[in-house]
N, CA and C atoms of all chains as a GROMACS GRO file, in nm:
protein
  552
    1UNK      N    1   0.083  -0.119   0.000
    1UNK     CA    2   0.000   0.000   0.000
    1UNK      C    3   0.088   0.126   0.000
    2UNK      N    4   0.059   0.210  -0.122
    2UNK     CA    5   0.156   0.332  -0.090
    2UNK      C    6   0.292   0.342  -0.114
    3UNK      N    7   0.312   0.212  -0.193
    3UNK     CA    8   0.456   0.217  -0.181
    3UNK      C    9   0.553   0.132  -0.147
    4UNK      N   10   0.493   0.071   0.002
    4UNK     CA   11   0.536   0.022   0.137
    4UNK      C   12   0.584  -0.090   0.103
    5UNK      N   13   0.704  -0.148   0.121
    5UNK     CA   14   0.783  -0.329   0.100
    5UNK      C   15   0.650  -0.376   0.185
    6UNK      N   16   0.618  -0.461   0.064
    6UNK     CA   17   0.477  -0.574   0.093
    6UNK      C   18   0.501  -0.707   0.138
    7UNK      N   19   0.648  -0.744   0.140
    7UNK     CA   20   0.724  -0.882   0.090
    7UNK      C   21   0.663  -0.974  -0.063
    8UNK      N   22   0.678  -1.070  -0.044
    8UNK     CA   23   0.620  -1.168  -0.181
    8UNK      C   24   0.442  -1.171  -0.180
    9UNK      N   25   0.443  -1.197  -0.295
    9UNK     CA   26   0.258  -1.172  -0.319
    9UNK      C   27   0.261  -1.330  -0.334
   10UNK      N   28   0.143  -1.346  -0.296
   10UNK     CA   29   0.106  -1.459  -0.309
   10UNK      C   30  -0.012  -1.489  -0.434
   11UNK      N   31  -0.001  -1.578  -0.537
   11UNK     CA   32  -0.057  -1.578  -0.628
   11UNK      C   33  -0.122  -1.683  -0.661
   12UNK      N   34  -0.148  -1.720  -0.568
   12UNK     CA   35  -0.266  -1.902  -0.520
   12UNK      C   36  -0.350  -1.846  -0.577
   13UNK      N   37  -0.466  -1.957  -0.598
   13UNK     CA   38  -0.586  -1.893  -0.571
   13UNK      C   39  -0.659  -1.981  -0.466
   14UNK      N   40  -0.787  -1.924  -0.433
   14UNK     CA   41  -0.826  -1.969  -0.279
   14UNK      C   42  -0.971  -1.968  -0.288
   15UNK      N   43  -1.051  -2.084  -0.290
   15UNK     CA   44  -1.191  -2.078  -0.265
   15UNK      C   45  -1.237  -2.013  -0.168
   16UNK      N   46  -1.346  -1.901  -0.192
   16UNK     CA   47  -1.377  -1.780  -0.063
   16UNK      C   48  -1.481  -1.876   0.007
   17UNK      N   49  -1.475  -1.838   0.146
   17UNK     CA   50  -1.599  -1.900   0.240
   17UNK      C   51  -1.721  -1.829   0.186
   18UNK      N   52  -1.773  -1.954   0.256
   18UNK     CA   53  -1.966  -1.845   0.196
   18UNK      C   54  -1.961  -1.728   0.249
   19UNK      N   55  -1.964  -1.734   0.419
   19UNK     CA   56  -1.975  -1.596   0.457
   19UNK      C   57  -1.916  -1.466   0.294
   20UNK      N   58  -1.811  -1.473   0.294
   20UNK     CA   59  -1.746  -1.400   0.200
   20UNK      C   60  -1.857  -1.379   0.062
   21UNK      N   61  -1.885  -1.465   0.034
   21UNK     CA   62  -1.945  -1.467  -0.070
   21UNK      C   63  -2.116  -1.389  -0.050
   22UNK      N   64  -2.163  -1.392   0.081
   22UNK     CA   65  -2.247  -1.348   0.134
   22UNK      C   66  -2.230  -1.157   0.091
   23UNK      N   67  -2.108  -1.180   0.139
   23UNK     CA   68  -2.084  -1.028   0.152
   23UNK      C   69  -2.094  -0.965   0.063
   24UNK      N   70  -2.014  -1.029  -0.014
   24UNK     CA   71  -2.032  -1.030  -0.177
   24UNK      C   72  -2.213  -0.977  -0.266
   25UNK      N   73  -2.261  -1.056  -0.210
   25UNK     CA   74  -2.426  -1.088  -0.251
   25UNK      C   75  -2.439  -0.962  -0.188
   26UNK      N   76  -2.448  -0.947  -0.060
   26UNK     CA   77  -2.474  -0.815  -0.025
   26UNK      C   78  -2.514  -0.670  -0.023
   27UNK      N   79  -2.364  -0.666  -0.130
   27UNK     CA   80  -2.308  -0.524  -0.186
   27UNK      C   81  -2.413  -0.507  -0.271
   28UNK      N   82  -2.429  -0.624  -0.378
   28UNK     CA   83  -2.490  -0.645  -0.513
   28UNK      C   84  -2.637  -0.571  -0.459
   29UNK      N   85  -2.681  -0.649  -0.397
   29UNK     CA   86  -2.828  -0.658  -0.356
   29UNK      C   87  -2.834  -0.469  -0.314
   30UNK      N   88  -2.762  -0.481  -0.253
   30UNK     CA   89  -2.759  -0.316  -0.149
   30UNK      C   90  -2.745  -0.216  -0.254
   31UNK      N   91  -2.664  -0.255  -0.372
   31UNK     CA   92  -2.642  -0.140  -0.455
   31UNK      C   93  -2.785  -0.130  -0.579
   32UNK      N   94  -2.787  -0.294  -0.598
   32UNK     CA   95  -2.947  -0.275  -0.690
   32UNK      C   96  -3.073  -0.200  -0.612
   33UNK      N   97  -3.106  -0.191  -0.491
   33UNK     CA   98  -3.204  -0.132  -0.393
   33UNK      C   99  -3.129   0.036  -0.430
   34UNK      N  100  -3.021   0.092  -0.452
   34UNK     CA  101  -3.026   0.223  -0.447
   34UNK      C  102  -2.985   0.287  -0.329
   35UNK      N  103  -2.900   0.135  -0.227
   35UNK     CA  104  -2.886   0.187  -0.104
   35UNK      C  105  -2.723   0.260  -0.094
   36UNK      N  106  -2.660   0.223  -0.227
   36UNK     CA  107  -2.507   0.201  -0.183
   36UNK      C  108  -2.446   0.248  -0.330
   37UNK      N  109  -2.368   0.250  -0.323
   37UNK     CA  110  -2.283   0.208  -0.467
   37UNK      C  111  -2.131   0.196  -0.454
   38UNK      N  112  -2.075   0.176  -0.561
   38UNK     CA  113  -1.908   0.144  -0.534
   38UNK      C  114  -1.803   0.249  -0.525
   39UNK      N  115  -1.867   0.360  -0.510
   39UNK     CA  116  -1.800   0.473  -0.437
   39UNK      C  117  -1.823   0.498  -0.309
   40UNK      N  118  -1.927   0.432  -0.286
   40UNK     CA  119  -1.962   0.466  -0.140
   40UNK      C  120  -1.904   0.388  -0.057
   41UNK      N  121  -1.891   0.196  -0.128
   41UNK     CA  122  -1.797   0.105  -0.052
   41UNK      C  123  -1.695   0.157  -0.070
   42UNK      N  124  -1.616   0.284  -0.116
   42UNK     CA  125  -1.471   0.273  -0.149
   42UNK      C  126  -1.442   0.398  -0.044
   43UNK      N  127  -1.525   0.480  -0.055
   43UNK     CA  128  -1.516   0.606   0.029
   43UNK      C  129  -1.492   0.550   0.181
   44UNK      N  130  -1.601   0.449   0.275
   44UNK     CA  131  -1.578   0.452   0.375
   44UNK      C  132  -1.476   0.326   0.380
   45UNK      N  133  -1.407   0.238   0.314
   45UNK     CA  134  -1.293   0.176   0.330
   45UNK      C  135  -1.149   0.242   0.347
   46UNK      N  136  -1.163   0.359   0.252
   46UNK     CA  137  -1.068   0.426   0.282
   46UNK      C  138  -1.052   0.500   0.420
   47UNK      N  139  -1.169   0.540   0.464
   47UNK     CA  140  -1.171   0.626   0.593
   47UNK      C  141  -1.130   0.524   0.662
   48UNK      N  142  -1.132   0.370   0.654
   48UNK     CA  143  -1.119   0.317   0.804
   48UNK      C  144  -0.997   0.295   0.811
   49UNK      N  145  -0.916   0.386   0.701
   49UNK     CA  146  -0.780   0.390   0.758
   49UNK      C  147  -0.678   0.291   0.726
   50UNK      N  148  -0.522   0.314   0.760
   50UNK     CA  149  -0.381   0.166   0.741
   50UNK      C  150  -0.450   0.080   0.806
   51UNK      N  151  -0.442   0.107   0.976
   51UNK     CA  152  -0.498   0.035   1.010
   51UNK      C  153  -0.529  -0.147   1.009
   52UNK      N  154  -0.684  -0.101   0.957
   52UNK     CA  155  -0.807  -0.199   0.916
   52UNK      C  156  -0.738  -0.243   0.793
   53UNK      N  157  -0.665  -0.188   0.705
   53UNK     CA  158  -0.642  -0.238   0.580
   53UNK      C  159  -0.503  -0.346   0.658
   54UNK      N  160  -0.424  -0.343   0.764
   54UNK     CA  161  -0.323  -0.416   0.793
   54UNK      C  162  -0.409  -0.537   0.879
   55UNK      N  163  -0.541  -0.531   0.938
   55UNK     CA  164  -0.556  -0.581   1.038
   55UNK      C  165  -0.725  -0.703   0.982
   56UNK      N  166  -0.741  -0.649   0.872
   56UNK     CA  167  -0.860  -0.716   0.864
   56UNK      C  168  -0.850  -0.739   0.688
   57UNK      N  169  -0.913  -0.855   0.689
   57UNK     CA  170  -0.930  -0.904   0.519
   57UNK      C  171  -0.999  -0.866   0.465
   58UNK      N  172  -1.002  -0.876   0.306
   58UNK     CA  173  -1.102  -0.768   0.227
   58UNK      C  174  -1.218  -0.830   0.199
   59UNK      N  175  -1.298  -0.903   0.263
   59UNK     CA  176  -1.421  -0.901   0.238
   59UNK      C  177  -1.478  -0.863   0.469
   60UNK      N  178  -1.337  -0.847   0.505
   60UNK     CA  179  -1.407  -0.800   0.622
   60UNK      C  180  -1.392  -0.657   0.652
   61UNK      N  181  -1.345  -0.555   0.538
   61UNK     CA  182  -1.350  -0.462   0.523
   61UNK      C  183  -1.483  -0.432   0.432
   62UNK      N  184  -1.500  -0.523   0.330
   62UNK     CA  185  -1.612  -0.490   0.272
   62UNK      C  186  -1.735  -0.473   0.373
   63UNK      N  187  -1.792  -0.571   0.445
   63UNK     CA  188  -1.870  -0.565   0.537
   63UNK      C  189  -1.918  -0.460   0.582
   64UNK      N  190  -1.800  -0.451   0.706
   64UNK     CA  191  -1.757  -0.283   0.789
   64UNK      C  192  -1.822  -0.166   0.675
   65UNK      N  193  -1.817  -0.185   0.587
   65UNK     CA  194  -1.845  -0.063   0.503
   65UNK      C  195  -1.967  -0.090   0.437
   66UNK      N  196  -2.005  -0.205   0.438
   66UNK     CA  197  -2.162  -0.223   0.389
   66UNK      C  198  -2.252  -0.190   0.505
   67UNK      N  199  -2.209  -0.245   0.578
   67UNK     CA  200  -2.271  -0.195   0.774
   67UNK      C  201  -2.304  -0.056   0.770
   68UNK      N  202  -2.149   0.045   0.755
   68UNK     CA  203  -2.161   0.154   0.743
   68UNK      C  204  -2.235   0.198   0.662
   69UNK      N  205  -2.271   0.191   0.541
   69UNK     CA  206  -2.322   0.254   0.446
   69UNK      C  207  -2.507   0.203   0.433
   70UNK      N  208  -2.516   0.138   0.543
   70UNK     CA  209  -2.660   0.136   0.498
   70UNK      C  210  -2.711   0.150   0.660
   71UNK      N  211  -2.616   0.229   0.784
   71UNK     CA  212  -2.691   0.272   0.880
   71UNK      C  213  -2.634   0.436   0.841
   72UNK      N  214  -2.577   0.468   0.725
   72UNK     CA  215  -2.586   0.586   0.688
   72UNK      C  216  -2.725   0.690   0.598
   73UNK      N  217  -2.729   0.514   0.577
   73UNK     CA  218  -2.836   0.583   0.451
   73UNK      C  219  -3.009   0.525   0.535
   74UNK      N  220  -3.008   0.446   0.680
   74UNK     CA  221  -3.114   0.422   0.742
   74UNK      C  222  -3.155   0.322   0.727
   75UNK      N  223  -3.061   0.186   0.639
   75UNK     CA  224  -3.166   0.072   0.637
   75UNK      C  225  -3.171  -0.012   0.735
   76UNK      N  226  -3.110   0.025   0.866
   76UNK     CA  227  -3.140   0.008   0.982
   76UNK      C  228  -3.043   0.095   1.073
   77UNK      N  229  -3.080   0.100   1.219
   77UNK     CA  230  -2.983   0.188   1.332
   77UNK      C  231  -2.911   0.048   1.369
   78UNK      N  232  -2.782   0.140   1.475
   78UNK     CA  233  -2.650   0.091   1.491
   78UNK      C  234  -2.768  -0.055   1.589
   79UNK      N  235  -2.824   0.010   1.671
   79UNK     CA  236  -2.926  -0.042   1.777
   79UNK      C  237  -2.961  -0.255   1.707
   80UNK      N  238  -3.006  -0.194   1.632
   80UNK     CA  239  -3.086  -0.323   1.516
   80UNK      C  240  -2.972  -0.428   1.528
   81UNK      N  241  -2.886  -0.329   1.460
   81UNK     CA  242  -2.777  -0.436   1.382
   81UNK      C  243  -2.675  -0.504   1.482
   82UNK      N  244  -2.700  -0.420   1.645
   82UNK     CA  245  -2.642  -0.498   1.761
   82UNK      C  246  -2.672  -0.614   1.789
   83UNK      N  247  -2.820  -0.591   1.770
   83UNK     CA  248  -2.910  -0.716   1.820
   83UNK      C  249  -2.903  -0.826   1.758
   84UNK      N  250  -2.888  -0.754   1.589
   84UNK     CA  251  -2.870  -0.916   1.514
   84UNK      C  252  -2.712  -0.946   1.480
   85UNK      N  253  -2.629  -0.893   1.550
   85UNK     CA  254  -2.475  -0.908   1.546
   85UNK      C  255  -2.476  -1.015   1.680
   86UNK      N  256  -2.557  -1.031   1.790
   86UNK     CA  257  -2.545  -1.033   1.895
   86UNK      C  258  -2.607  -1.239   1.938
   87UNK      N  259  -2.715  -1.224   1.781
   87UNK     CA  260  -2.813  -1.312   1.774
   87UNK      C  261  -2.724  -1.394   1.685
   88UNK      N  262  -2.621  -1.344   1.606
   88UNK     CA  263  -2.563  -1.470   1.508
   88UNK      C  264  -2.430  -1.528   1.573
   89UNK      N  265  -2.390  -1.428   1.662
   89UNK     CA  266  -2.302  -1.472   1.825
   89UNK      C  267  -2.315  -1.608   1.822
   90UNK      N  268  -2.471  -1.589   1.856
   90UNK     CA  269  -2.502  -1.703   1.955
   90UNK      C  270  -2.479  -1.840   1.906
   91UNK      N  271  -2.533  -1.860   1.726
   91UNK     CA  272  -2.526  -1.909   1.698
   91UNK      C  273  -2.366  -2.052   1.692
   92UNK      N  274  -2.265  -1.952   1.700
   92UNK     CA  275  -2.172  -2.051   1.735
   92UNK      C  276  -2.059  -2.034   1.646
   93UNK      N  277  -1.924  -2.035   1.683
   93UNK     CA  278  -1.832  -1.993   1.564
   93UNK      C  279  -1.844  -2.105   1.434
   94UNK      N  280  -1.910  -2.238   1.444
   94UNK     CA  281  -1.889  -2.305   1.347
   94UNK      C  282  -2.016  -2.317   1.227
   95UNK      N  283  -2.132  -2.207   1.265
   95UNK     CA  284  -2.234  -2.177   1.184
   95UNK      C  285  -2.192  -2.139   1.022
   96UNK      N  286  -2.099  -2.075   1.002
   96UNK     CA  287  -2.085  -2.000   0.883
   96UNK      C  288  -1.981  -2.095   0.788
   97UNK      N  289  -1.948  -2.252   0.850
   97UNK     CA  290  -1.860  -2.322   0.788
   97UNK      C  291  -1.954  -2.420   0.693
   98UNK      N  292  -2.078  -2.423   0.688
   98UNK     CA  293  -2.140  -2.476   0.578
   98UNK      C  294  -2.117  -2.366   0.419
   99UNK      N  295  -2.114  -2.495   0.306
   99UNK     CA  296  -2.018  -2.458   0.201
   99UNK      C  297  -2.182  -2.454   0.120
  100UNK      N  298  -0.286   1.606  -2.654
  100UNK     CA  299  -0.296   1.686  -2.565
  100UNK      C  300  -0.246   1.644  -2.475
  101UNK      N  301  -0.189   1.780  -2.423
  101UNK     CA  302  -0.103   1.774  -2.315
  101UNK      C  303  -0.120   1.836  -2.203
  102UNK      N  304  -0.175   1.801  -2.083
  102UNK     CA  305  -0.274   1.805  -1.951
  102UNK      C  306  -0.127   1.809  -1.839
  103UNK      N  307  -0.179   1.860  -1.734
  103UNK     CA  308  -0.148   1.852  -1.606
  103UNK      C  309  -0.269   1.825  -1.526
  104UNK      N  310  -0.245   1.732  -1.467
  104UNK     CA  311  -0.340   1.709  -1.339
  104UNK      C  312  -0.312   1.835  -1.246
  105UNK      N  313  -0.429   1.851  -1.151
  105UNK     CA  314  -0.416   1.958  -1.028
  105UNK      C  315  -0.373   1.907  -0.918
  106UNK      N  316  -0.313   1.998  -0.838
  106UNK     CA  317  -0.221   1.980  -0.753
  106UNK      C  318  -0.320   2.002  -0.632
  107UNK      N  319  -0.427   1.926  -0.609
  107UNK     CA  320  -0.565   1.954  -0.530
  107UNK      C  321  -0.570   1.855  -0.427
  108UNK      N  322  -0.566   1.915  -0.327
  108UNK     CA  323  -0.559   1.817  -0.184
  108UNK      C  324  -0.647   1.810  -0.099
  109UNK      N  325  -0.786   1.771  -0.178
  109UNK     CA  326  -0.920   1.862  -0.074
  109UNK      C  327  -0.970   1.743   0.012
  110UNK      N  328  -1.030   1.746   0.120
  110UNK     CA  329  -1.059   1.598   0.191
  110UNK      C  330  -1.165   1.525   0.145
  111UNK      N  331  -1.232   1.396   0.171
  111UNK     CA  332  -1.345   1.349   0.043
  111UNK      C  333  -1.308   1.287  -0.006
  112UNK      N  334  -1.403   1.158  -0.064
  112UNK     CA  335  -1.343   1.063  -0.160
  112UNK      C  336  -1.281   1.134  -0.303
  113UNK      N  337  -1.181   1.096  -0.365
  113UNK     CA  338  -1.156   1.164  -0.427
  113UNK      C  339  -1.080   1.056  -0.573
  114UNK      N  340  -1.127   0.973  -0.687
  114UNK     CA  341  -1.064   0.871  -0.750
  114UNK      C  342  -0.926   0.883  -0.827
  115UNK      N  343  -0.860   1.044  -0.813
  115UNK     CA  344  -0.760   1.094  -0.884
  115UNK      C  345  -0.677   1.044  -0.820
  116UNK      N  346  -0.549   0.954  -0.843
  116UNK     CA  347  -0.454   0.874  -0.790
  116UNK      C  348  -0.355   1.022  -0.680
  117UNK      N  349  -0.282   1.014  -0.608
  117UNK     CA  350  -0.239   1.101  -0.527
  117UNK      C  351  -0.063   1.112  -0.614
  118UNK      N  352  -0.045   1.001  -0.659
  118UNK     CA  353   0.101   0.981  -0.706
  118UNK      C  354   0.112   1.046  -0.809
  119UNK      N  355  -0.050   1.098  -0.892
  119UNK     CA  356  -0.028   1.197  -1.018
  119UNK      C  357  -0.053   1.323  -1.008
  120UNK      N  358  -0.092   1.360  -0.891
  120UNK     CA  359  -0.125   1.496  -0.871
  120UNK      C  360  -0.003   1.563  -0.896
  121UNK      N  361  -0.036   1.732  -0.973
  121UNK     CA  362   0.067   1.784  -1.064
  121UNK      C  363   0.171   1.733  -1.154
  122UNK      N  364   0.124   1.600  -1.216
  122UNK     CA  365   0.225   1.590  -1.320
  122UNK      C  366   0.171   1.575  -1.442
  123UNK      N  367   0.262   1.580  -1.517
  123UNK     CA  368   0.188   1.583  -1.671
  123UNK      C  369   0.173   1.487  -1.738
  124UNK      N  370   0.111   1.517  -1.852
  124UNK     CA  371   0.102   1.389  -1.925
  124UNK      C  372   0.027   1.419  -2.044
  125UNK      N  373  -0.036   1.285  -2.152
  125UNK     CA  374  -0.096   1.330  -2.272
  125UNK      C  375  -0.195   1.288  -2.277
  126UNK      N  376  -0.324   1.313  -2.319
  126UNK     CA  377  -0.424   1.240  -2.320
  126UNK      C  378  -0.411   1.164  -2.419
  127UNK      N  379  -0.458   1.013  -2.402
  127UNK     CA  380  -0.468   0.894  -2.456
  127UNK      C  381  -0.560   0.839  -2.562
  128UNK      N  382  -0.710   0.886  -2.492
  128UNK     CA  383  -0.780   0.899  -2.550
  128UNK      C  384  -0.966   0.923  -2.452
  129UNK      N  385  -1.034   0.950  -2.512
  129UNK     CA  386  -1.151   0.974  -2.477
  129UNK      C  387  -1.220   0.887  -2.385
  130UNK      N  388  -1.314   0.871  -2.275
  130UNK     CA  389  -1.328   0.725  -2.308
  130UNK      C  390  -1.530   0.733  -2.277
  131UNK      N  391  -1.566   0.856  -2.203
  131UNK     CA  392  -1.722   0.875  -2.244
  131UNK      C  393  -1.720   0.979  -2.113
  132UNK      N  394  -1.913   0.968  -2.068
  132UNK     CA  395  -1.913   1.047  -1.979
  132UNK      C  396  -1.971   0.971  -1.843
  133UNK      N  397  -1.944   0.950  -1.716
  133UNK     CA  398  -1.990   0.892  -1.584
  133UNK      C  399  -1.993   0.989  -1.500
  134UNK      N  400  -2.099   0.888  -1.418
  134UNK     CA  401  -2.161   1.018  -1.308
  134UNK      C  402  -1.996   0.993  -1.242
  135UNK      N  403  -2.002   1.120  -1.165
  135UNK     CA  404  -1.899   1.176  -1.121
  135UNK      C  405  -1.891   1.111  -0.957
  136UNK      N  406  -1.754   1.018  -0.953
  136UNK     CA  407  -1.766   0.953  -0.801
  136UNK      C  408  -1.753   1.010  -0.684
  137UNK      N  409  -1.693   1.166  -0.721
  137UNK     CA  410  -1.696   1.233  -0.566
  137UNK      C  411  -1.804   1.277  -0.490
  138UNK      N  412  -1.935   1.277  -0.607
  138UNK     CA  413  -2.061   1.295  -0.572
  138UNK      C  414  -2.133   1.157  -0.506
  139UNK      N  415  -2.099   1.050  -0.606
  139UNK     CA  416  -2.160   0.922  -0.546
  139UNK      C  417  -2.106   0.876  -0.419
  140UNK      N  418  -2.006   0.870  -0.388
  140UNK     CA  419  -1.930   0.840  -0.263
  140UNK      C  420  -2.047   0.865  -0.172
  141UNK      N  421  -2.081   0.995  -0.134
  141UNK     CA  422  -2.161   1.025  -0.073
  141UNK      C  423  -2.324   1.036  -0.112
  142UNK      N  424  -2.347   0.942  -0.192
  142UNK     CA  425  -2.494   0.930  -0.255
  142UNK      C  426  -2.542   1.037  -0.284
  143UNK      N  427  -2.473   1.154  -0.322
  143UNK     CA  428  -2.588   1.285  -0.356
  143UNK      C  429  -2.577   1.252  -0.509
  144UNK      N  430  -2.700   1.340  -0.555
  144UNK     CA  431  -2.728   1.314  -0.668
  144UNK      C  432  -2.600   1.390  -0.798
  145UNK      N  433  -2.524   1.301  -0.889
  145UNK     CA  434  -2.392   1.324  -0.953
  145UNK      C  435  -2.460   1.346  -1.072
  146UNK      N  436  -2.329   1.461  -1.143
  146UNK     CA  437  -2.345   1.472  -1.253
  146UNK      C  438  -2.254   1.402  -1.345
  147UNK      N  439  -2.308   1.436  -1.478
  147UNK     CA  440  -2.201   1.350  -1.568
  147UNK      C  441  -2.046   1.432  -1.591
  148UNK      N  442  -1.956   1.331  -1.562
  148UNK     CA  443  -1.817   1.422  -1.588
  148UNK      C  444  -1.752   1.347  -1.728
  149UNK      N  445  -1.640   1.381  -1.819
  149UNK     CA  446  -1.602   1.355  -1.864
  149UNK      C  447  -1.482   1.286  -1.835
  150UNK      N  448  -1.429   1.116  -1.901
  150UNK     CA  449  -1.341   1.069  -1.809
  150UNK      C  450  -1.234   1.024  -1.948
  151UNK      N  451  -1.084   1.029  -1.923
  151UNK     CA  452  -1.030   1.058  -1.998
  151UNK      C  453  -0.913   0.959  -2.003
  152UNK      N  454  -0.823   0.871  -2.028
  152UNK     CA  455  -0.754   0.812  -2.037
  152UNK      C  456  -0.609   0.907  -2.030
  153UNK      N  457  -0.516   0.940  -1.939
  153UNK     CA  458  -0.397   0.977  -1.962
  153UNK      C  459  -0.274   0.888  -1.972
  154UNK      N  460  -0.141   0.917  -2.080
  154UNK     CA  461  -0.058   0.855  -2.047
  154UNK      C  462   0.091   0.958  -1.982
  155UNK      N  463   0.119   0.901  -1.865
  155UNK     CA  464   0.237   0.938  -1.830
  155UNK      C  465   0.354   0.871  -1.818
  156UNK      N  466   0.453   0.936  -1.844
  156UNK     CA  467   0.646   0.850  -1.846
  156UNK      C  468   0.639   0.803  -1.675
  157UNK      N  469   0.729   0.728  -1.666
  157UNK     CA  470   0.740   0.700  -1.538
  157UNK      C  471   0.903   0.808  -1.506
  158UNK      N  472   0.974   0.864  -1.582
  158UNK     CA  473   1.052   0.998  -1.565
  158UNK      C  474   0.955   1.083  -1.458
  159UNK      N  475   0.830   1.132  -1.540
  159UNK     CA  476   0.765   1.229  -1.477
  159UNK      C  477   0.692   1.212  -1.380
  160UNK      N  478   0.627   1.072  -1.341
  160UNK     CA  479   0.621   1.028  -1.203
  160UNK      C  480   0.710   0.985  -1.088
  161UNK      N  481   0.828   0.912  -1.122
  161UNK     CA  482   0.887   0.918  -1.014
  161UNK      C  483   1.048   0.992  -1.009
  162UNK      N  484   1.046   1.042  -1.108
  162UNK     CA  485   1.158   1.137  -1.146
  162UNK      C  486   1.321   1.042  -1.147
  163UNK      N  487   1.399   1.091  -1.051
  163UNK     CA  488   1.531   1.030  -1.072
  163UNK      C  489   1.512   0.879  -1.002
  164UNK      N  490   1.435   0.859  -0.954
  164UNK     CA  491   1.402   0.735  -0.891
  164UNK      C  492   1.344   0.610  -0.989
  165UNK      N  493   1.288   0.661  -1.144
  165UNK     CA  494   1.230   0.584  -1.238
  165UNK      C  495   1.312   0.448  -1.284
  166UNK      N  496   1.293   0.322  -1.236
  166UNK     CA  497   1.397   0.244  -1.333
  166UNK      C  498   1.391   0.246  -1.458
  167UNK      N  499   1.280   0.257  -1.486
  167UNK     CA  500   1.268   0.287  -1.650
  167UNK      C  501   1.215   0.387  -1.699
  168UNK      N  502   1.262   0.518  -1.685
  168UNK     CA  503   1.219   0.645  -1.792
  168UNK      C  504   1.133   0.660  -1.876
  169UNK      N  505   1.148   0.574  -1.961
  169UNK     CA  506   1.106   0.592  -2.104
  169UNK      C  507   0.919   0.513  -2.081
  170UNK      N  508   0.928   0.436  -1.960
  170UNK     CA  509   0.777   0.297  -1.944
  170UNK      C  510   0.700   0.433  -1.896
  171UNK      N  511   0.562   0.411  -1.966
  171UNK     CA  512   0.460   0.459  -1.908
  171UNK      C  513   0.323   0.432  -1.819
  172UNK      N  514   0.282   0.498  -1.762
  172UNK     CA  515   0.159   0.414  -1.657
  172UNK      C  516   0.039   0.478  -1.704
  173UNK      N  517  -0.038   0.438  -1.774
  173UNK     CA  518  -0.198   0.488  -1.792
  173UNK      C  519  -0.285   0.511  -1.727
  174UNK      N  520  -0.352   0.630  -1.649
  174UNK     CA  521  -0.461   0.620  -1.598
  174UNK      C  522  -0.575   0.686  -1.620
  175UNK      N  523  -0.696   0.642  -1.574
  175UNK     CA  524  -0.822   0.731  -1.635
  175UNK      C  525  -0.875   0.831  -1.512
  176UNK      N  526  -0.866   0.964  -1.591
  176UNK     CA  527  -0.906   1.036  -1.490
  176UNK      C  528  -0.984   1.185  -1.583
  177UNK      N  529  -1.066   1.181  -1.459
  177UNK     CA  530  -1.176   1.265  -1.508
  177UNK      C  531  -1.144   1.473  -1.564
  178UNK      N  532  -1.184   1.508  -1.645
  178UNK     CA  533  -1.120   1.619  -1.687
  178UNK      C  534  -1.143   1.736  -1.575
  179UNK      N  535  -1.235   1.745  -1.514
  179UNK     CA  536  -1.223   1.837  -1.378
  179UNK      C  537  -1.118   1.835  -1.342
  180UNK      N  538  -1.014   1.748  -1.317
  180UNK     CA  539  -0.890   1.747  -1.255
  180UNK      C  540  -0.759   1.784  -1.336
  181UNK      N  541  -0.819   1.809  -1.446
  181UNK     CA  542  -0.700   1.812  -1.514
  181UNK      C  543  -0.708   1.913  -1.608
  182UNK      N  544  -0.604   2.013  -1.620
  182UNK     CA  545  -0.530   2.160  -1.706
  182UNK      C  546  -0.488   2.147  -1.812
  183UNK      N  547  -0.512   2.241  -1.922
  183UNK     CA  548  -0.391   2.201  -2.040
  183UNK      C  549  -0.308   2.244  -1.995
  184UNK      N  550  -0.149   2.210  -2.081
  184UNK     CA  551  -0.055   2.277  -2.065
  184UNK      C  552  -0.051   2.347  -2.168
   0.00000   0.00000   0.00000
């Protein structure tokens, strides 16, 4: 980023988890509704800074910014999205490993 | 044609690469008109800008630091940002 010695790239390729692919669906869905678009995912990715870009993967940056961008624009409060952040908790870390 | 990008540092999404601000270059070629992303970023309603293909030396981007002078890097950027010379 910027310049910065990255070391070696890695040039695998890598089947994405669903979740990921979810996220994916997401954007799509969010941007056909008129809620979002790909300036808007790009605008608040950038705000979240080195950081998030050193510390989190890019479909968990995508997220963060789909989150953001649709309690910006009201398609639900921070409130809502606690509850159902709180409710898929529960569910268990090994919920999201069905393919 | 021969353009300079602006030397514009305003805060805001902004899609003009930072590594070309004030340098020159030629336009490449045309390439149509899109709503304008500094408007969409923030969902207000955008107008159409004109978006333009430039080519620049890598001399004039990274100056004495260029391994190769003569290689150029293409990018598309919208004519708001960019001056004749």
């Amino acid at each position: 980023m910027g310049g910065d010695p990255a070391g070696k790239i890695s040039y695998d390729q890598h089947d994405f988890a669903l979740w990921e692919k979810r996220v994916d669906a997401l954007m799509v869905l969010a941007s056909s509704a008129g809620l979002m678009n790909t300036d808007s995912l790009r605008r608040v990715l950038e705000d979240m800074g080195e950081e998030a870009y050193e510390a989190m993967s890019y479909y968990e940056r995508w997220i963060a910014s789909v989150g953001q961008n649709m309690i910006e624009v009201g398609a639900f409060s921070t409130a809502e999205l606690a509850k159902k952040m709180a409710q898929v908790k529960e569910r268990g870390s090994t919920y999201g490993d069905a393919t | 044609m021969k353009v300079r990008v602006n030397s514009h540092w305003p805060p805001g999404h902004i899609r003009t690469p930072a590594y070309l601000r004030g340098k020159q270059g030629e336009i490449e070629r045309e390439i149509g008109l899109f709503n304008n992303p500094e408007q969409n970023a923030y969902r207000l309603a955008s107008e159409q800008r004109a978006l333009v293909r430039v080519r620049f030396t890598m001399a004039e981007v990274w100056g004495d630091a260029a391994e190769t002078p003569d290689d150029v890097i293409e990018a598309e950027i919208y004519t708001h940002w960019l001056e004749p010379v």
